[in-house]
C-alpha positions as CSV (number, residue, x, y, z in Angstrom):
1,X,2.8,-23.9,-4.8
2,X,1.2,-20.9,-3.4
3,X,1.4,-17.3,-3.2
4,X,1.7,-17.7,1.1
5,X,5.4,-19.5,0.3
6,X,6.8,-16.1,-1.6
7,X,8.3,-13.7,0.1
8,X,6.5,-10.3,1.1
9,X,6.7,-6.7,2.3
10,X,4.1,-6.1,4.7
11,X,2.7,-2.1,5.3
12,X,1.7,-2.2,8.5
13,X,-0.5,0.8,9.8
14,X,0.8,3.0,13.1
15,X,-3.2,3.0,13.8
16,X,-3.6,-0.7,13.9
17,X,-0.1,-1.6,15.4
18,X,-1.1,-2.7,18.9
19,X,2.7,-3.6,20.2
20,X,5.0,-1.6,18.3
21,X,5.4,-4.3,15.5
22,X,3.3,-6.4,13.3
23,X,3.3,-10.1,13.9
24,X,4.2,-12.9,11.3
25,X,2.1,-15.1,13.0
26,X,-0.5,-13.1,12.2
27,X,-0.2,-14.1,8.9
28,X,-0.1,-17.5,7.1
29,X,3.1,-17.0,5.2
30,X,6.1,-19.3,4.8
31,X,8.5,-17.4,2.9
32,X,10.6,-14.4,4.4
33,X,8.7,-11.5,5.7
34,X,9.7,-7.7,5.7
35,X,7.7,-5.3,7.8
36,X,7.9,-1.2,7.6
37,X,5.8,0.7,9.0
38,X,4.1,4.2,7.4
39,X,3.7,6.9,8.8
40,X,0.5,8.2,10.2
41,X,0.0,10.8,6.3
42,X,0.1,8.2,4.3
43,X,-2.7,6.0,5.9
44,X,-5.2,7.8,4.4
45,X,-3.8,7.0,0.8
46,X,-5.2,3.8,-0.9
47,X,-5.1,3.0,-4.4
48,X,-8.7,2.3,-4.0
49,X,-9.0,6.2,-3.1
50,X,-7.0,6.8,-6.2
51,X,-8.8,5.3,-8.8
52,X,-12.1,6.5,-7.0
53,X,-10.7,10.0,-7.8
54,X,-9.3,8.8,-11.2
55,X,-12.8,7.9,-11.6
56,X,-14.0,11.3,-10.8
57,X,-11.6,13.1,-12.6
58,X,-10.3,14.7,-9.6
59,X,-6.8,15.4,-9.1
60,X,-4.5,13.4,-7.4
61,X,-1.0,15.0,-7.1
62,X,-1.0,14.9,-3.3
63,X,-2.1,10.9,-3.5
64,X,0.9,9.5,-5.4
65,X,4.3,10.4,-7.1
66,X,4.1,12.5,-10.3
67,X,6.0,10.3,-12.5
68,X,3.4,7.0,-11.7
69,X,0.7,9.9,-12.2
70,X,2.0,11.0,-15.6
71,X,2.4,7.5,-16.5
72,X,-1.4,6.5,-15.3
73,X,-2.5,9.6,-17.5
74,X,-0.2,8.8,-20.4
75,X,-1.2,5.1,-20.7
76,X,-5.0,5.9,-20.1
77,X,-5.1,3.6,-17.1
């Protein structure tokens, strides 16, 4: 009946990890929870950042995989 009852992967941030490990109870979901943790690099990358630079028409290879950046160029997305 709501998207709280599916089950999620949660990203948490090394920056905003105050304990070692993210909490469930710090979030209202039911279903089964999975947390991993990235590493400090990848922080920085958002896909708001990447389709800002999409946007810009700036490159993007050291944002994201180069097969999902082929297929974002090759569907014109």
């Amino acid at each position: 009946d709501s998207i709280h009852s599916f089950n999620h992967i949660i990203f948490a941030r090394e920056s905003r990890k105050k304990d070692g490990s993210a909490r469930k109870e710090a979030y209202p979901i039911t279903g089964d929870v999975i947390e991993l943790t990235l590493k400090k690099y990848y922080e920085d990358i958002s896909s708001t950042r990447i389709r800002e630079n999409i946007d810009l028409r700036r490159d993007i290879s050291n944002l994201i995989d180069p097969v999902a950046q082929n297929f974002i160029y090759d569907n014109d997305l």
